[in-house]
C-alpha positions in Angstrom: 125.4 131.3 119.0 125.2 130.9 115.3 126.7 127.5 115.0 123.3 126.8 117.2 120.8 128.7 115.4 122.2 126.8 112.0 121.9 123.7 114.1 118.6 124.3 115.0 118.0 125.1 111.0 119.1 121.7 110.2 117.2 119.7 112.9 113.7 121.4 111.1 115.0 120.8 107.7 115.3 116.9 108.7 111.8 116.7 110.4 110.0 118.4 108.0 111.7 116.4 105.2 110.6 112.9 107.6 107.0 114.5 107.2 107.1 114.8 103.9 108.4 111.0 103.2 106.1 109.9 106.0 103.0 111.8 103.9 104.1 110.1 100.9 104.3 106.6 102.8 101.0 107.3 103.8 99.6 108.4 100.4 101.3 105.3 98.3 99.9 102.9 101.3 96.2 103.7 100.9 96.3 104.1 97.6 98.9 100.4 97.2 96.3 99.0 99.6 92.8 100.1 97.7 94.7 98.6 94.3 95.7 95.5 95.5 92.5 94.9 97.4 91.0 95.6 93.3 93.1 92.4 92.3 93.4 88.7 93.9 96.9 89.1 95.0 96.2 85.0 95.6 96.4 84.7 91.4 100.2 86.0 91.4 102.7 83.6 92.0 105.9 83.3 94.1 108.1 86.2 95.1 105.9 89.1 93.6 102.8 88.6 95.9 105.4 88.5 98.8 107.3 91.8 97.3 104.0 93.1 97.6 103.0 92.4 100.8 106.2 93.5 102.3 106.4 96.6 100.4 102.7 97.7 102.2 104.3 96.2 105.4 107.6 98.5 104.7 105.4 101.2 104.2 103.3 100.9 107.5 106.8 101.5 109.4 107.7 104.1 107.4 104.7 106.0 108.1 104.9 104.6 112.2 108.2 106.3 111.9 107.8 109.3 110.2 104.6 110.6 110.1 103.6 110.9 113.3 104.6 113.6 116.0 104.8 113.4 119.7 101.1 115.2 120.0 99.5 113.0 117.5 100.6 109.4 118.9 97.2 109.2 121.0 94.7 109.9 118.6 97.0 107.7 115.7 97.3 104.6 118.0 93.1 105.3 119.0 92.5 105.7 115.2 94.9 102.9 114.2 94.1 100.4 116.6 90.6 100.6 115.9 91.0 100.2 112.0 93.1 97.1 112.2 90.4 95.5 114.6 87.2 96.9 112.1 89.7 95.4 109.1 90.0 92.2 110.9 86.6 91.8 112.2 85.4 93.2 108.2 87.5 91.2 106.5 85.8 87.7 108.3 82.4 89.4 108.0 82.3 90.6 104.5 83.6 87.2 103.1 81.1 86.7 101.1 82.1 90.1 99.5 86.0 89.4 98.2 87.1 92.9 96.8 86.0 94.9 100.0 87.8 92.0 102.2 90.8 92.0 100.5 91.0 95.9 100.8 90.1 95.7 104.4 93.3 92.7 104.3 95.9 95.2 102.3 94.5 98.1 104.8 95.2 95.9 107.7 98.6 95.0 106.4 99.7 98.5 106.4 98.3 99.6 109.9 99.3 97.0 111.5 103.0 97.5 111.8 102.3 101.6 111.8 100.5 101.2 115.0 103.0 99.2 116.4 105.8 101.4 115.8 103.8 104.1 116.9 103.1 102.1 120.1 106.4 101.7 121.0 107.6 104.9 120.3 104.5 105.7 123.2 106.0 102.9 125.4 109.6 104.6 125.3 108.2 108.5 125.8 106.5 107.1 129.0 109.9 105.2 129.8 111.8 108.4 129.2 109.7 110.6 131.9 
Protein backbone atom coordinates (compact mmCIF):
# COMPACT_ATOMS: atom_id res chain seq x y z
CA UNK A 1 0.00 0.00 0.00
CA UNK A 2 2.65 2.46 0.65
CA UNK A 3 5.05 1.43 -2.04
CA UNK A 4 1.74 2.69 -4.14
CA UNK A 5 0.87 5.78 -2.54
CA UNK A 6 4.79 6.78 -2.96
CA UNK A 7 4.26 5.68 -6.58
CA UNK A 8 1.42 7.65 -7.00
CA UNK A 9 3.74 10.72 -5.34
CA UNK A 10 6.19 10.35 -8.00
CA UNK A 11 3.89 10.01 -11.09
CA UNK A 12 2.46 13.91 -9.83
CA UNK A 13 5.90 15.07 -9.18
CA UNK A 14 6.80 14.12 -12.97
CA UNK A 15 3.57 15.73 -14.42
CA UNK A 16 3.69 18.69 -12.67
CA UNK A 17 7.46 19.13 -13.29
CA UNK A 18 6.32 18.41 -17.51
CA UNK A 19 3.93 21.50 -16.80
CA UNK A 20 6.20 23.47 -15.57
CA UNK A 21 8.95 22.87 -18.51
CA UNK A 22 5.98 22.84 -20.97
CA UNK A 23 4.96 26.58 -19.37
CA UNK A 24 8.43 27.65 -19.81
CA UNK A 25 8.43 26.26 -23.58
CA UNK A 26 5.48 28.16 -23.95
CA UNK A 27 6.70 31.46 -22.35
CA UNK A 28 10.37 31.44 -24.21
CA UNK A 29 8.24 30.52 -27.63
CA UNK A 30 6.07 33.67 -27.73
CA UNK A 31 8.36 35.70 -26.42
CA UNK A 32 11.54 33.90 -29.08
CA UNK A 33 8.82 34.34 -31.73
CA UNK A 34 7.76 38.25 -31.02
CA UNK A 35 11.89 38.96 -30.95
CA UNK A 36 12.75 37.39 -33.89
CA UNK A 37 9.69 38.69 -35.78
CA UNK A 38 11.51 42.42 -34.36
CA UNK A 39 14.66 41.40 -36.50
CA UNK A 40 15.07 40.15 -40.36
CA UNK A 41 16.17 36.71 -39.40
CA UNK A 42 16.81 36.79 -43.64
CA UNK A 43 20.08 39.37 -42.66
CA UNK A 44 21.83 36.41 -40.54
CA UNK A 45 23.70 34.05 -42.30
CA UNK A 46 24.25 30.24 -42.38
CA UNK A 47 23.71 27.93 -39.41
CA UNK A 48 22.44 30.62 -36.91
CA UNK A 49 19.15 31.59 -38.73
CA UNK A 50 18.60 27.71 -39.06
CA UNK A 51 19.63 27.26 -35.07
CA UNK A 52 16.98 29.56 -34.75
CA UNK A 53 14.35 28.38 -36.47
CA UNK A 54 14.69 24.91 -35.10
CA UNK A 55 15.06 26.04 -31.73
CA UNK A 56 11.22 27.73 -32.03
CA UNK A 57 10.39 24.49 -33.91
CA UNK A 58 11.98 22.36 -30.75
CA UNK A 59 9.98 24.45 -28.69
CA UNK A 60 6.58 23.95 -30.42
CA UNK A 61 7.02 20.05 -29.53
CA UNK A 62 7.99 20.64 -26.33
CA UNK A 63 5.01 22.57 -25.52
CA UNK A 64 2.73 19.81 -27.84
CA UNK A 65 4.24 17.43 -25.41
CA UNK A 66 4.14 18.91 -22.25
CA UNK A 67 1.88 21.40 -21.80
CA UNK A 68 -1.20 20.19 -22.63
CA UNK A 69 -3.50 17.72 -20.67
CA UNK A 70 -5.98 15.16 -21.84
CA UNK A 71 -9.01 17.89 -21.07
CA UNK A 72 -7.36 20.77 -22.86
CA UNK A 73 -6.39 18.94 -26.27
CA UNK A 74 -9.80 20.25 -27.93
CA UNK A 75 -9.84 23.72 -27.23
CA UNK A 76 -5.58 23.76 -27.87
CA UNK A 77 -5.89 21.99 -31.30
CA UNK A 78 -9.34 24.66 -31.98
CA UNK A 79 -7.07 27.51 -30.72
CA UNK A 80 -3.92 26.28 -32.46
CA UNK A 81 -5.28 25.29 -35.65
CA UNK A 82 -6.90 28.45 -36.09
CA UNK A 83 -3.67 30.66 -35.31
CA UNK A 84 -1.36 28.83 -37.72
CA UNK A 85 -4.13 29.41 -40.52
CA UNK A 86 -4.71 33.42 -39.29
CA UNK A 87 -0.51 33.39 -39.23
CA UNK A 88 -0.52 31.97 -42.71
CA UNK A 89 -3.22 33.80 -44.24
CA UNK A 90 -1.62 37.26 -42.04
CA UNK A 91 1.56 36.71 -43.01
CA UNK A 92 0.59 36.84 -47.08
CA UNK A 93 -1.82 39.62 -46.27
CA UNK A 94 0.25 41.99 -44.24
CA UNK A 95 3.19 41.85 -46.65
CA UNK A 96 3.35 45.05 -47.23
CA UNK A 97 3.84 45.27 -43.34
CA UNK A 98 7.34 43.04 -42.67
CA UNK A 99 7.65 43.18 -38.79
CA UNK A 100 4.04 42.04 -38.12
CA UNK A 101 4.55 39.25 -40.97
CA UNK A 102 7.54 37.95 -39.74
CA UNK A 103 6.01 37.68 -36.21
CA UNK A 104 2.96 36.05 -37.58
CA UNK A 105 5.97 33.61 -39.56
CA UNK A 106 8.09 32.95 -36.07
CA UNK A 107 4.35 32.47 -34.41
CA UNK A 108 3.49 30.01 -37.04
CA UNK A 109 6.70 28.23 -36.74
CA UNK A 110 6.11 27.47 -33.16
CA UNK A 111 2.40 26.29 -33.52
CA UNK A 112 2.74 24.51 -36.13
CA UNK A 113 4.51 21.40 -34.86
CA UNK A 114 2.65 22.01 -31.19
CA UNK A 115 -0.57 21.41 -32.92
CA UNK A 116 0.55 18.50 -34.57
CA UNK A 117 1.84 16.77 -31.62
CA UNK A 118 -1.14 17.63 -29.88
CA UNK A 119 -3.14 16.18 -32.82
CA UNK A 120 -1.71 13.01 -32.69
CA UNK A 121 -1.69 12.58 -29.22
CA UNK A 122 -5.84 13.14 -29.99
CA UNK A 123 -5.58 10.58 -32.85
CA UNK A 124 -3.94 7.86 -30.37
CA UNK A 125 -6.55 8.67 -27.18
CA UNK A 126 -9.40 7.96 -29.87
CA UNK A 127 -7.28 4.83 -31.03
CA UNK A 128 -6.90 3.75 -27.39
CA UNK A 129 -10.91 3.66 -26.66
Amino acid sequence: MLKNKNSKKTIEKIKNRGSLIGAWAFLIGIILAIILGLFDVSLIQGTASTIIVITLFVLGIVIGLLNITDKEIMPFLWAGAILVIVSAFGSGILGTIPLLSRILDSIMILFVPATIIVALKAVFMLGKR
